[in-house]
GULO-688933 format. One record per residue (C-alpha): y, x, z; residue in one letter; residue number from 1. Coordinates in Angstrom, 3 decimals, always signed. Each point is the difference from the previous one (the first is absolute). Layout:
> Y:X:Z:r:k
> Y:X:Z:A:NUM
...
***
This chain:
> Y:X:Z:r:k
> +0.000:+0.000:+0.000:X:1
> +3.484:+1.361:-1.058:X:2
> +2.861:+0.286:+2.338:X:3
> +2.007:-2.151:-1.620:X:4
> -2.632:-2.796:+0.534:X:5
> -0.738:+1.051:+3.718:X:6
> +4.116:-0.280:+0.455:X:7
> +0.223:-3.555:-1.615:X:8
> -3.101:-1.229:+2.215:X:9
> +1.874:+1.091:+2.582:X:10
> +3.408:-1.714:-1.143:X:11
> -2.338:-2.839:-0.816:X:12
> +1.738:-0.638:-3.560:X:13
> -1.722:-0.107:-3.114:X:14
> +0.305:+2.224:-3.489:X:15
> +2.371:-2.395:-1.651:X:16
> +2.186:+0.230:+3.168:X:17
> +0.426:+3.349:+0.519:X:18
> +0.497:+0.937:-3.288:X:19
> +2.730:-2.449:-0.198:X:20
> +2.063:+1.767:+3.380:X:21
> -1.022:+3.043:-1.990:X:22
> +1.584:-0.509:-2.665:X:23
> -3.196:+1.154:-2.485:X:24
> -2.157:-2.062:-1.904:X:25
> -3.427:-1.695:+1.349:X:26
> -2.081:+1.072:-2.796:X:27
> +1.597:+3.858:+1.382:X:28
> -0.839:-0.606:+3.677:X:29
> -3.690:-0.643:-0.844:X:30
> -0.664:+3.043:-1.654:X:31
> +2.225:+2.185:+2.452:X:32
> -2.681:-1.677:+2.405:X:33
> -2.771:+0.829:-2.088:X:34
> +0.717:+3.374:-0.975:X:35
> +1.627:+2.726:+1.072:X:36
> +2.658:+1.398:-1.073:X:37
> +0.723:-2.412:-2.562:X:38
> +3.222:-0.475:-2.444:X:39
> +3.689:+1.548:+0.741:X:40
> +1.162:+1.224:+2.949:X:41
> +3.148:-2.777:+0.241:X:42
> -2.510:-2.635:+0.781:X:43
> -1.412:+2.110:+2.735:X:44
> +3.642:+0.467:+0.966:X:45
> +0.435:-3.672:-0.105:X:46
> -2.639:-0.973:+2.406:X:47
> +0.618:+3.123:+2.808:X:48
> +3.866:-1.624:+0.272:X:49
> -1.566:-3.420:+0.561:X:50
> -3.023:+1.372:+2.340:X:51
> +2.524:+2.594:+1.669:X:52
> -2.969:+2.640:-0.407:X:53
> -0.022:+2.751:-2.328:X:54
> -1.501:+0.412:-3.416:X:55
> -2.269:+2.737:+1.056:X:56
> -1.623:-2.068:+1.980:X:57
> -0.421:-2.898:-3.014:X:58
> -1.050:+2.597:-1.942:X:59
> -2.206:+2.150:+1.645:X:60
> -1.846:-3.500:+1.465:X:61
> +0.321:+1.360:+3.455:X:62
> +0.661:-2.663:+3.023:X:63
> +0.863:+2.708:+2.745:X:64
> +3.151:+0.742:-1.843:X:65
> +1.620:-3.334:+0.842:X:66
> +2.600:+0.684:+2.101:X:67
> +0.910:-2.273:+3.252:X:68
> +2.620:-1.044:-1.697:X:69
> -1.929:-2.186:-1.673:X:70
> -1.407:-2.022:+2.604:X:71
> +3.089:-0.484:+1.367:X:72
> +1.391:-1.473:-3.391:X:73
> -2.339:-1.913:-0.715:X:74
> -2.129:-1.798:+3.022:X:75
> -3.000:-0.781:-0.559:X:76
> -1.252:-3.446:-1.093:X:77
> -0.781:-3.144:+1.810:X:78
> -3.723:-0.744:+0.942:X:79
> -1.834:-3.273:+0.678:X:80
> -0.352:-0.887:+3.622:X:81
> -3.899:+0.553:+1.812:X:82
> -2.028:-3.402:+0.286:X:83
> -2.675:-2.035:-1.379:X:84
> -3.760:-0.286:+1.442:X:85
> -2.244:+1.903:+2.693:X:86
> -1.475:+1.997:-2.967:X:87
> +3.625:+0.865:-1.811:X:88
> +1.430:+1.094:+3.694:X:89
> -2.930:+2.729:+0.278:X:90
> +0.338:+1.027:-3.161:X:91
> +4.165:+0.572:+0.481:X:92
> -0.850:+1.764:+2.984:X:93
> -1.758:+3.077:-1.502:X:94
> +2.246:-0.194:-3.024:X:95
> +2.841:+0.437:+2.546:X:96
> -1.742:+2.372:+1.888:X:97
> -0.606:+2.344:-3.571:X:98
> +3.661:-0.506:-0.799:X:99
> +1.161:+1.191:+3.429:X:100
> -2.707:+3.157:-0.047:X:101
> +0.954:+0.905:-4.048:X:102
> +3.698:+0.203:+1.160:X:103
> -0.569:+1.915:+2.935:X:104
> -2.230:+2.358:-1.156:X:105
> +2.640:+1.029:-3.177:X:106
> +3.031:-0.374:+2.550:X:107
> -1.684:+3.678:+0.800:X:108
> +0.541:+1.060:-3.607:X:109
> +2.387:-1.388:-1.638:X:110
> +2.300:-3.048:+1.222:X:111
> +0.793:-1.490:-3.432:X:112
> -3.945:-0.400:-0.933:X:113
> +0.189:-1.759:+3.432:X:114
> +2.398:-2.760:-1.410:X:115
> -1.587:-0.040:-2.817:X:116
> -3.061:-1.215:+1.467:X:117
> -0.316:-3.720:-1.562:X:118
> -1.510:-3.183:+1.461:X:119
> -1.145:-1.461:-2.575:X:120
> -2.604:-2.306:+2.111:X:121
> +3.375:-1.885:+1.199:X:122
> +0.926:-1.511:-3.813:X:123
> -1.397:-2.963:-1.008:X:124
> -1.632:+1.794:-3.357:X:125
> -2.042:+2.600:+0.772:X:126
> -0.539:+2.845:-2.594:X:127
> -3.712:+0.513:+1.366:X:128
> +0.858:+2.629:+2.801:X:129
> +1.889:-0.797:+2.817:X:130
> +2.208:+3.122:+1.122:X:131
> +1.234:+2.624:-2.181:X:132
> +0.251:+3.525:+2.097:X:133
> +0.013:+3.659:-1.184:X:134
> -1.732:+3.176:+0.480:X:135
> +1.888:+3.494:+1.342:X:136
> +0.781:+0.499:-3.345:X:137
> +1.754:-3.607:-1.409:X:138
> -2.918:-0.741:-1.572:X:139
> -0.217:-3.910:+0.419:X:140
> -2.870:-1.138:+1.662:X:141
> -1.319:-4.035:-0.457:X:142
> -1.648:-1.653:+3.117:X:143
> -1.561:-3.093:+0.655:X:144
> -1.090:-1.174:+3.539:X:145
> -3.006:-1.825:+1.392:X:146
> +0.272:-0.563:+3.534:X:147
> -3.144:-1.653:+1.893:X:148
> -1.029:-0.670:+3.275:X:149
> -3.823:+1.281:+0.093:X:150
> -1.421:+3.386:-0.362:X:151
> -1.626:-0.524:-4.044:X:152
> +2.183:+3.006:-1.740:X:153
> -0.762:-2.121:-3.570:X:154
> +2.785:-2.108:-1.410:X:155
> +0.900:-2.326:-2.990:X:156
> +2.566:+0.806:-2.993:X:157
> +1.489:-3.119:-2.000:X:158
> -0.282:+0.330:-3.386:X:159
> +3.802:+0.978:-0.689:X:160
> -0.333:+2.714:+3.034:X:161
> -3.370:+1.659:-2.019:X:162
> +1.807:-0.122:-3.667:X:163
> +3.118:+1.120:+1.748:X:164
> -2.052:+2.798:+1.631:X:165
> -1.851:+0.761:-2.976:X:166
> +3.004:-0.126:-2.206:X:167
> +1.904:+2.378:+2.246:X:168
> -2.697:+2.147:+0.572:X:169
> -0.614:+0.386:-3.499:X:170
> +3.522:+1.265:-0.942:X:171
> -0.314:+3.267:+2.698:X:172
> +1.584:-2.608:+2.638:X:173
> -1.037:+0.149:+3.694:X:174
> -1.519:-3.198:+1.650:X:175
> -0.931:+0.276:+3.323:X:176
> -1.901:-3.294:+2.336:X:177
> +0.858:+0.515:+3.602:X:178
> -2.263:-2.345:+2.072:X:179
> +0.218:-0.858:+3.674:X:180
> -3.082:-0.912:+1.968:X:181
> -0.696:-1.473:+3.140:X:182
> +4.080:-0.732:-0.045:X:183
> +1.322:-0.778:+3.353:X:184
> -3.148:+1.387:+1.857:X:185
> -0.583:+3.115:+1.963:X:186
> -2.165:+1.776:-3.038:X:187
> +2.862:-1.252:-2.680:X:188
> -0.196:+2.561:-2.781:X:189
> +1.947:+0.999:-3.055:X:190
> -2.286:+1.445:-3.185:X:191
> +1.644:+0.938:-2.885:X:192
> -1.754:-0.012:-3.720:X:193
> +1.340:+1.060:-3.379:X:194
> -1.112:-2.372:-2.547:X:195
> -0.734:+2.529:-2.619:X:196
> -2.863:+1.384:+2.659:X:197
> -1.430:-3.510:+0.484:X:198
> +0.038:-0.501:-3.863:X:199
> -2.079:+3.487:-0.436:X:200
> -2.202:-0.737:+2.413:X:201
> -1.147:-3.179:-1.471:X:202
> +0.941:-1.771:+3.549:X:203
> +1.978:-2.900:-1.598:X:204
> -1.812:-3.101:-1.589:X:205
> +0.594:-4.012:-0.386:X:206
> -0.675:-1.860:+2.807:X:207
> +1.044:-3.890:-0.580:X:208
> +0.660:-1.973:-3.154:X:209
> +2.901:-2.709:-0.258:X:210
> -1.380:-3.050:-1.764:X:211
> +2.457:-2.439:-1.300:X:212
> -0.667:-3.834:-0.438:X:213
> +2.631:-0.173:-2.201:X:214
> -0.741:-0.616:-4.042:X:215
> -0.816:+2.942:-1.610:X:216
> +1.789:-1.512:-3.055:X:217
> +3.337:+0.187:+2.048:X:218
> +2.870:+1.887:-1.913:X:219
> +1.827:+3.172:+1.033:X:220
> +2.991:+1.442:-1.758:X:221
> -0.242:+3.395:-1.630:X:222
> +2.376:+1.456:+2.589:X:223
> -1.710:-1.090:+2.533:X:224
> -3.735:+1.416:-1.221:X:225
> +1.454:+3.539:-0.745:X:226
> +1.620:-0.156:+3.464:X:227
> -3.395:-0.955:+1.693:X:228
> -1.409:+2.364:-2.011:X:229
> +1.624:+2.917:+0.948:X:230
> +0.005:-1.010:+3.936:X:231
> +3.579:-0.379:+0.568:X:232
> +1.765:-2.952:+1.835:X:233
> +2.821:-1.819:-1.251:X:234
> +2.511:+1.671:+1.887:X:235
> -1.174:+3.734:-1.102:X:236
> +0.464:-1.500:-3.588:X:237
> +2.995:-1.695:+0.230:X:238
> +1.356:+2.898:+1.830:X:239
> -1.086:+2.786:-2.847:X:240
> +1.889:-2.364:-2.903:X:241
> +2.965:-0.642:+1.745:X:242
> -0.548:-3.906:+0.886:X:243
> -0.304:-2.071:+2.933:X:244
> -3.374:-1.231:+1.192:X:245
> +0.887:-3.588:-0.314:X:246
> +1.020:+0.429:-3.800:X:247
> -3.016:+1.460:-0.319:X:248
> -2.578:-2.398:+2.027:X:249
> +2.345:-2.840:-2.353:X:250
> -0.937:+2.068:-3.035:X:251
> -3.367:+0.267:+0.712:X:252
> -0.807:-3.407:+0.867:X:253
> +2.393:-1.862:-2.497:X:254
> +2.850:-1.128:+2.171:X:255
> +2.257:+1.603:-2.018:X:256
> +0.292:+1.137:-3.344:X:257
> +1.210:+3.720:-1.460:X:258
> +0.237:+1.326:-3.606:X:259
> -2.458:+1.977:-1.122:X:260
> +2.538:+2.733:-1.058:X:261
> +1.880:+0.564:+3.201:X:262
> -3.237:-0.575:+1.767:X:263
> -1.583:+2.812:-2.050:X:264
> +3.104:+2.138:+0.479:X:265
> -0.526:+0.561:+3.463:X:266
> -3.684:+0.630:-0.313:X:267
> +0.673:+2.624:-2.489:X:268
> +1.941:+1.553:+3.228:X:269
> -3.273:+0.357:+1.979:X:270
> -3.321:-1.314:-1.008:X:271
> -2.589:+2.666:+1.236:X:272
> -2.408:-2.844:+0.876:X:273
> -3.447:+1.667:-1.003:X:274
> -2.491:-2.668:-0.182:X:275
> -2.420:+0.811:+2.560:X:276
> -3.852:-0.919:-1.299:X:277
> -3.659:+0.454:+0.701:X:278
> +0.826:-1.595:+3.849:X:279
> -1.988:-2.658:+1.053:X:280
> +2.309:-3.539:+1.643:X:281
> +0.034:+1.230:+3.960:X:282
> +2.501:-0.396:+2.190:X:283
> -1.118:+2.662:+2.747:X:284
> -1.450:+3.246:+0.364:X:285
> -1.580:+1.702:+2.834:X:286
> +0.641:+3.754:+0.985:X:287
> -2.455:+1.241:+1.952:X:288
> -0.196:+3.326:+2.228:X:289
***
């Protein structure tokens, strides 16, 4: 993930947006987020007056190089409130507790990686991983949490989190599950596994099926097939073309209608969506150690 992503996660704002305060193009902003370095210098320029951090920093894709300044710009974003059922409270628990530990631990090495650390388990759309933290280095690192009370070190992955960790995995990224057993109890642990290892090892395989009683005659839109396709969630599109999720959801489901042209201008902006095949229809899979 580039640093100019990481940043507008953290401002909360999408592509569209802060190209806009920028003063650059969108179609600009997703390829200085894709690659790096990419076009001139004066767009560079452009964005460090906006951010308030350098362009060294944009260009040499290095997050410890954001200056406090920064933070003090530019607070950080509003989160949704804690709540919902017996099972969502445990679960925000250890997320909390991860978030608390990542930022801590890089408070040792660098204080803007420990701002930087993103709770991403707090939005309402999930990208498939639920905190974004960093090694020693700036390297991001992707976690997701599962949090249970009893002593089996095994857990489940929803089909977004295992596309989103294979996806990520498969582009050099780092995605890391840190489960909690026996939570609350004397023997609580923490055990922390690197996908990629699980995947070698042969350790992950699908454990339940979802079977739908509705027709299997019922029509989906082509957006809407690629999207569930490539195991991304309305918001992570939405976000990546420069739209908001209910334009999208309207789009999708025929609420509201959009020409094809300007439609297709703003894919041509950022359609990466590999279709992903040869997977069988689960929902979960289980990791076991």
């Amino acid at each position: 993930m580039h640093i100019i992503q990481i940043l507008r996660s953290y401002l909360g704002i999408t592509q569209q947006e802060l190209a806009q305060k920028a003063g650059i193009s969108q179609p600009d902003l997703c390829e200085m987020e894709i690659k790096t370095p990419y076009g001139r210098i004066d767009k560079y320029q452009r964005l460090s007056d906006y951010l308030g951090i350098s362009v060294h920093a944009l260009v040499t894709n290095d997050c410890r190089l954001v200056p406090s300044s920064f933070f003090e710009r530019h607070p950080p974003r509003t989160y949704t409130e804690k709540g919902g059922t017996a099972n969502m409270e445990l679960g925000r628990s250890g997320e909390d507790a991860v978030f608390d530990l990542e930022r801590h631990r890089l408070a040792q090495i660098n204080t803007s990686l420990a701002s930087l650390v993103l709770p991403f388990y707090k939005l309402r759309h999930r990208p498939g991983y639920d905190i974004l933290s960093f090694d020693a280095s700036g390297v991001p690192i992707f976690i997701e949490v599962k949090t249970t009370t009893d002593d089996n070190p095994d857990f489940a992955l929803t089909k977004q989190e295992y596309l989103t960790a294979c996806k990520l995995t498969k582009a050099g990224e780092v995605y890391r599950i840190y489960r909690y057993t026996s939570w609350g109890r004397e023997n609580q642990a923490l055990n922390i596994f690197d996908f990629a290892q699980l995947q070698d090892g042969r350790q992950i395989y699908p454990a339940t099926y979802l079977c739908s009683t509705s027709s299997p005659n019922k029509a989906v839109s082509g957006i809407t097939y690629c999207r569930e396709k490539a195991g991304m969630s309305k918001g992570e599109l939405a976000d990546r073309i420069g739209i908001q999720t209910m334009h999208l959801w309207r789009y999708e489901n025929g609420k509201q209608q959009c020409s094809v042209g300007d439609f297709t201008r703003k894919l041509q902006t950022y359609w990466t969506l590999q279709l992903i095949s040869c997977l069988p229809p689960m929902s979960n899979y289980v990791c076991q150690y």
